[in-house]
C-alpha angles and dihedrals in degrees: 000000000000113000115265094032113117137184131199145157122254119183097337093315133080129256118196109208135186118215131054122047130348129245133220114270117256140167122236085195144027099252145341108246098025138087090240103309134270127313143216082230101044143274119325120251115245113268115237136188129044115330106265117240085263093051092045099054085035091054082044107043087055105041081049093059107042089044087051083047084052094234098148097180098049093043087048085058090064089060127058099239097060098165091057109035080051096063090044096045083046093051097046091071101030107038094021090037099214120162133151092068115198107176119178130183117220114202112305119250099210105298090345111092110184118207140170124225121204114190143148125264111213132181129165096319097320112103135184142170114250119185142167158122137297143135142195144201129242117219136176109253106250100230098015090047080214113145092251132190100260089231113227120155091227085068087078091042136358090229099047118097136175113313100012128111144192123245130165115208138089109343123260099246129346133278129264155208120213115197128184131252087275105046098267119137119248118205136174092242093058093033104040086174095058093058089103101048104045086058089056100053097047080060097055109022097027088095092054096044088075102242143140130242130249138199117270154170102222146162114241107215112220083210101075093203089074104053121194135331108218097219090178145345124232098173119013119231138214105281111217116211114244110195103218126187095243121121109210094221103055083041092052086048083049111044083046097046088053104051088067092081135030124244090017131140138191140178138182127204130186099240095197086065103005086242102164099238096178151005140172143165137191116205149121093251124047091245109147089224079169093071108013109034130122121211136127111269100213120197105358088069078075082081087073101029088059087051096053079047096051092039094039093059088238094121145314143230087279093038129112111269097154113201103212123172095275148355145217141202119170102318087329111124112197120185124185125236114295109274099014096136115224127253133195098181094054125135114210094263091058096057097040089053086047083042094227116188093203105048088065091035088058090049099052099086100047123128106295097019105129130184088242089050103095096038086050090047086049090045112041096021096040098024097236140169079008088133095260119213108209102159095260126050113291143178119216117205126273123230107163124185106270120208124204116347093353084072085066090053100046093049083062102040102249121101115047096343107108137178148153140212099285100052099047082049079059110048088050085059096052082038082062118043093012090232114109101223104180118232130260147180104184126033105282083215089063086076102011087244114173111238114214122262130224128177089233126213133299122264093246090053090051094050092054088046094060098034088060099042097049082046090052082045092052108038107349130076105300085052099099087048099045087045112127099022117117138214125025110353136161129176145198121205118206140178118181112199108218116191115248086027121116084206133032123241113282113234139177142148132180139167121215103181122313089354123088114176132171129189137195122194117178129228079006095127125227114015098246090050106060109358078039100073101033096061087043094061087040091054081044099054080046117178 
């Protein structure tokens, strides 16, 4: 054993520590690649079933002190992924430039054995302490029969996953400083949602902002999108100011209304320029669900399946859409939800503000109703799926063109039709002043981006949407939401049923004045119960 390596036991199980006086070498097994070496009386049959408790310290007791040596290829034959536990143990100590390893189990839950390292971090004169928490599980090799590392990258790291790596040196971009639309500084620590995002547009914007880099220990994500992680600073650098579009008060209502209600996502645009005022998401990962995830939006992609029906000559506000039991489109059944009650009589803004599945099922094979007809109303009138450049990754809602029963599905926003909060943010705001402005979140002018371009809605369109969506926040299903806000306002209800969910997907999106929002919160119910609230305090808080 390599002097200055030292193992010891710590509450029944071993900690490997770097640092003091050295022991004498030994060996845990009888070889490395083996099953337990050869025999006078023969070879040794494979082991098979779960590693017992001794496997499992002895596995980890060695795999501890050759990674604290820092002998990479000997600690990633103790995985069973050894090429690559070898490049990222390797890396650990010449590209993250950790030394000092001090690795500690904690008591082993079955075959997962937690432990903390504590190690210095040291780069060109400049040292700090780096410590945290991580764990591992232990596995029987599958044609060895040997109890194995199970290799994960995250092993080495909790934030590390397939394909990134550490590395300590000058930052990847500078730091810097976002401020609001008002001048007001945004941080991770106020504002726990934007995290993420701050870290994506120091990546790309950090170099525009005019600052300076510091040194750092970071992950280096393999998905560039993401940028880096600062895991630590050794030596600060200069922060540039980046201006966002983000208004600190909507962001604080966010960030609160969110945190209600688990897996849930909101986000609120200026309709009057599609400036991103807030977003905010509450979940386990740091998936930003509010601009890049992908569900059915249910209901409120009525918005723009009312508005196909109106351009499209098909009916009006005051138009027939009658809302019977049931309806079918070629083998499609559609019901509407449980105690809607049907109506024959109904115009079509009597049945958008009940939400009734029917009424827009019965409509979609009417004369000049195409199979293209919805995907050419979200494209040209909303501006989807138009590759939107916002300032950070986004995705921008899918509305193929649906053939046969799928028809049925998309005109109600289930089957492949597929949005997130951003872009049903969007669509309200088009909803509103007839005119697609293209979110964004930064200046377009700060990296001379092109923002997509879509011909928008007729005014008369425009005048019926709102009309139908101030009459679903007064008396229709978004009313006991929107109760209480002021001024103009319009809504829009949805629940999207997902298959293997008790309870469908919870949507809702709304405008009140300047301000158009829209929230998802999955497994939450029916859309004014859960999304409902959320986009309410967010049109509150307003700009």
């Amino acid at each position: 054993m390599r002097k200055g390596v030292k193992v010891t036991l710590v509450g029944g199980v071993f900690a490997v520590m770097v640092g003091g006086a050295g022991y004498g070498a030994y060996n845990l097994v009888n070889g490395v690649t083996g099953g337990g070496g050869s025999s006078a009386s023969g070879p040794e049959a494979v082991r098979t079933g779960p590693p017992t408790s001794a496997e499992i310290g002895e596995t980890t007791e060695t795999f501890f002190t050759a990674w604290a040596e820092g002998d990479a290829e000997k600690a990633s034959r103790y995985t069973n992924n050894a090429e690559v536990a070898s490049q990222i143990l390797t890396g650990y100590r010449e590209d993250a430039h950790l030394t000092k390893v001090k690795l500690t189990p904690g008591r082993a839950t079955g075959t997962t054995v937690p432990f903390s390292v504590e190690a210095t971090v040291s780069y060109k004169g400049k040292t700090k302490p780096f410590a945290y928490e991580s764990e591992l599980t232990v596995v029987r090799g599958k044609t060895s029969g040997r109890a194995l590392v199970d290799w994960d990258p995250s092993v080495v790291h909790p934030d590390l996953k397939r394909g990134d790596t550490l590395a300590t040196g000058e930052a990847a971009a500078p730091p810097i400083q976002a401020v609001d639309r008002h001048g007001q500084v945004l941080d991770k620590k106020d504002y726990p949602s934007l995290g993420p995002v701050l870290d994506q547009l120091r990546a790309k914007y950090g170099d525009e902002a005019g600052g300076t880099p510091g040194v750092e220990l970071y992950v280096q994500h393999a998905d560039e999108a993401a940028g880096t992680e600062t895991l630590l600073t050794l030596a600060k650098g200069k922060a540039g100011k980046l201006r966002t579009t983000l208004s600190a008060p909507a962001q604080r209502a966010a960030e609160k209304a969110v945190s209600r209600h688990a897996n849930s996502s909101v986000v609120a645009v200026q309709p009057s320029s599609g400036e991103v005022l807030a977003m905010a998401n509450h979940r386990q990962d740091e998936f930003n669900a509010a601009f890049q995830g992908k569900l059915a939006p249910g209901s409120t992609m009525k918005i723009v399946s009312a508005a196909m029906l109106i351009d499209k000559g098909v009916t009006k506000a005051s138009g027939p859409a009658p809302c019977p039991d049931s309806a079918v489109w070629q083998g499609r059944r559609i019901d509407n939800l449980p105690g809607l009650a049907p109506d024959e009589n109904a115009t079509l803004a009597d049945s958008f503000a009940r939400s009734c599945n029917t009424a827009f099922v019965k409509l979609v094979d009417e004369d000049g109703i195409t199979d293209e007809s919805l995907t050419e109303e979200a494209q040209n009138g909303f501006g989807l799926g138009l590759d939107w450049k916002v300032g950070i990754p986004t995705q921008d809602g899918t509305v193929p063109a649906t053939a046969g029963g799928e028809r049925a599905e998309a005109i109600i926003g289930q089957g492949k039709v597929q949005m997130n909060p951003l872009n049903m943010a969007s669509v309200t705001a088009t909803a509103m002043t007839g005119a697609f402005r293209q979110p964004v979140i930064v200046d377009p002018g700060l990296d001379d981006r092109q923002l997509a371009q879509a011909r928008g809605l007729p005014a008369s369109t425009v005048q019926q949407l709102r009309q139908m969506m101030n009459r679903t926040a007064v008396s229709g299903t978004g009313a006991r939401a929107m109760a209480g806000l002021s001024g103009s306002v319009g809504a829009k209800t949805g629940s999207a049923e997902v298959y293997g969910q008790e309870k469908p997907n919870s949507w809702f999106t709304g405008y009140r004045g300047d301000v158009a929002a829209a929230a998802v919160a999955q497994e939450g119910g029916h859309g004014g119960d859960t999304a409902g609230p959320i986009v309410a305090a967010v049109l509150a808080a307003g700009s």
